[in-house]
N, C-alpha and C positions, 0 to 999 in steps of 0.2 A: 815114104822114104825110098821106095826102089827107083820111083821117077828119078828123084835125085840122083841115086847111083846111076842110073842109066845115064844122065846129062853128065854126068863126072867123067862118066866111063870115053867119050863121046871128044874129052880133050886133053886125056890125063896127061901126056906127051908134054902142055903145056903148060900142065897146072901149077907148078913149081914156080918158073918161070913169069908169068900171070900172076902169082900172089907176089912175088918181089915187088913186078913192075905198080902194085895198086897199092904197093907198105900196107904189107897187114902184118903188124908187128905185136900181134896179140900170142902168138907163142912165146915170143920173148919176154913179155911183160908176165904172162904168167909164171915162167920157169924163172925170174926174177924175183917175183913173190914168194916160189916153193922153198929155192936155193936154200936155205937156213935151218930148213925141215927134213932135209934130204941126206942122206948116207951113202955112199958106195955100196954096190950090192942087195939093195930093197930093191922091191920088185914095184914096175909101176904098170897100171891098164891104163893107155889110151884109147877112149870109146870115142869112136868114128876116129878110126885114126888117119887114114885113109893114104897118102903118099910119103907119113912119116912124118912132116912138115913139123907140127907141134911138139913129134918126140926125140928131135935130134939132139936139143944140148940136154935131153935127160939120160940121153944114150952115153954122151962126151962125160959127163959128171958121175958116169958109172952107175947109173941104176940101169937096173934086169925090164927092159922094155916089152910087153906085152899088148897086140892091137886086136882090137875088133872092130871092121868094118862090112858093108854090107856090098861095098864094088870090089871083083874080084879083078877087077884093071887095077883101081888103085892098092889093092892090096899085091900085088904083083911087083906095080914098081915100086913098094915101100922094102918089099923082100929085096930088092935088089940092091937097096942102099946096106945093108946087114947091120942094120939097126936095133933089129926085134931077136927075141930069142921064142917067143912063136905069135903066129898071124892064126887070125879066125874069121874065116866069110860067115858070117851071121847078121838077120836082121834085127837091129837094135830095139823093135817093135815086138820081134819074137821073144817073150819070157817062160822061162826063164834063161839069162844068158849062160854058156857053156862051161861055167866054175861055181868051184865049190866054196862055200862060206868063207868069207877072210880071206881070200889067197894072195891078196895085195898089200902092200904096203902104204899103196899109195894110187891114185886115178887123177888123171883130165879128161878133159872134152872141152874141142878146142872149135870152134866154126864149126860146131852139131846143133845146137839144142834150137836155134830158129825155124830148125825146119821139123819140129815134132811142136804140137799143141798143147797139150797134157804132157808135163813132165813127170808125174806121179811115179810112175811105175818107173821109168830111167833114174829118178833117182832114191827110187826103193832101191834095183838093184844094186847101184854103186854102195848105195850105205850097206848091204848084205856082201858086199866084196870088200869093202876095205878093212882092214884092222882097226880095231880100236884104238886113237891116236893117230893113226893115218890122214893125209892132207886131200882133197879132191879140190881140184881149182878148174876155172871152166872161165865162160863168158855167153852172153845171154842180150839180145836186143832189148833194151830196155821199152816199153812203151810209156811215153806221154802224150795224153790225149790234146795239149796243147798244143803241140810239134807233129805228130804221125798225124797225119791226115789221110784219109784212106783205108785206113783201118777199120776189120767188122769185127766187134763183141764177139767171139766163139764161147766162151763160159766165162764166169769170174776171173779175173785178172789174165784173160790169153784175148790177143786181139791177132789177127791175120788178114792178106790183101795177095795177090799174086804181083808179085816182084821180078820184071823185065833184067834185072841185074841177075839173078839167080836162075830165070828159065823158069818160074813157077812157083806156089804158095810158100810164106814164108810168113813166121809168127813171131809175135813182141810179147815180152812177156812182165809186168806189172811189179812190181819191187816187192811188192808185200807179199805177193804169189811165190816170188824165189824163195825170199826169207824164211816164209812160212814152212817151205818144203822141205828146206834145210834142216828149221829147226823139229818138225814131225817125224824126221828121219834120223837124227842123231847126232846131228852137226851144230857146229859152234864157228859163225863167220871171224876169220883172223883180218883178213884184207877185202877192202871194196876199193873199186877206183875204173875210171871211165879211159874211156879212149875210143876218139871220131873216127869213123873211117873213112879214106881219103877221099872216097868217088862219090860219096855223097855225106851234103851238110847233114842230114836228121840222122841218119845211123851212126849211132853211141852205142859202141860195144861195154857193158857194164860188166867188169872182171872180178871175180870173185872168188879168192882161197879160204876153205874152209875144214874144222877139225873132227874129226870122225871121235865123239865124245864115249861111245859107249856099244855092246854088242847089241 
C-alpha cells in the first residue's frame, strides 16, 4: 500500500480532475445506494479516503465525515476541502486501525480494496467499527476467469497482475470470497450491482452496500 501512496502522492494536484475526465462514478452510485440509510448527523469512516472524492455528497447530506488514509498529500488536500471533521495518516495494513469499537455509524471504501490481497483483516476492522445496523458500502474488481486474462492465483479467490493503469500490482477479487467475508464478519448484503469502467472493457467495478447485523 505505501507504493500506492507514494504514486498518489506524485499527482494529487490532478487527481480530482483525472477521476472526472475517466467518469468514475462509483462514489455516486454508492452514496445512491446508502442515501435511504443515512441521517443527518451520523458519523461516517471513509477508509482510504484519500482527496475526499467518495465523501463529498456524504458531507452535503450531513453526515459527520471521518477519513483514514495512508498519503499524507492526499490527506492534505482533502483537509482543505472542509469536508472531514478529523483525518488520520495511518496504514490501512497497520491493525489495529486508530478507534475505538463502534464509533461509526456508518463506512465506505471507495477505489481501495484492489489494491490490498487479503481483505480479511480490513474487513475485520470495519465490522469492529461500525454499529450494529450501520451500512459499509465499497466496490471491489470482480474477478472472472473467463475475461481477466493475466491474472496469477495469490490464494483462494484473490487473483493479482501488475496493472500499467495504476502504476503497479492490483488484485480481483472472486464473488464468493466478498460474500463470504461479509457474511463471517457480520454483514447482510442489501445492494449488488456492477459498473464498467470507462478506460478499460474487463474492469467491472462490482458495488456493494451492506448491513452491519450484529456486535
Amino acid at each position: 500500500m505505501s507504493k500506492n501512496a507514494d504514486t498518489y502522492q506524485s499527482f494529487v494536484d490532478t487527481y480530482d480532475s483525472r477521476s472526472d475526465e475517466m467518469g468514475w462514478h462509483v462514489p455516486g452510485v454508492i452514496f445512491g445506494l446508502m442515501y435511504m440509510h443515512l441521517r443527518p448527523g451520523q458519523t461516517l469512516l471513509d477508509v482510504g479516503i484519500g482527496t475526499g472524492l467518495g465523501s463529498v455528497r456524504f458531507h452535503k447530506a450531513g453526515l459527520v465525515v471521518h477519513g483514514l488514509d495512508n498519503s499524507s498529500s492526499m490527506l492534505d488536500r482533502c483537509r482543505e476541502k472542509g469536508l472531514t471533521a478529523g483525518l488520520v495518516h495511518h496504514d490501512l495494513a497497520d491493525l489495529p486501525w486508530p478507534f475505538e469499537n463502534e464509533s461509526f455509524h456508518h463506512a465506505v471504501s471507495i477505489g481501495v480494496l484492489h489494491f490490498f490481497g487479503d481483505l480479511t483483516s480490513l474487513f475485520s476492522e470495519v465490522s469492529r467499527l461500525v454499529k450494529p445496523g450501520g451500512i459499509f458500502g465499497f466496490d471491489f474488481f470482480e474477478h472472472a476467469t473467463e475475461v481477466n486474462k493475466g491474472y496469477r492465483k495469490v490464494q483462494s479467490g484473490v487473483y493479482s497482475r501488475h496493472d500499467p493503469h495504476y502504476g503497479g500490482k492490483v488484485y480481483r477479487h472472486k464473488e464468493s470470497y466478498i460474500l463470504g467475508l461479509l457474511a463471517g464478519t457480520g454483514f447482510s448484503v442489501l445492494d449488488d450491482t456492477e459498473l464498467l469502467a470507462s478506460w478499460e472493457k474487463e474492469s467491472c467495478f462490482r458495488i456493494i452496500t451492506a448491513r452491519k447485523l450484529h456486535g
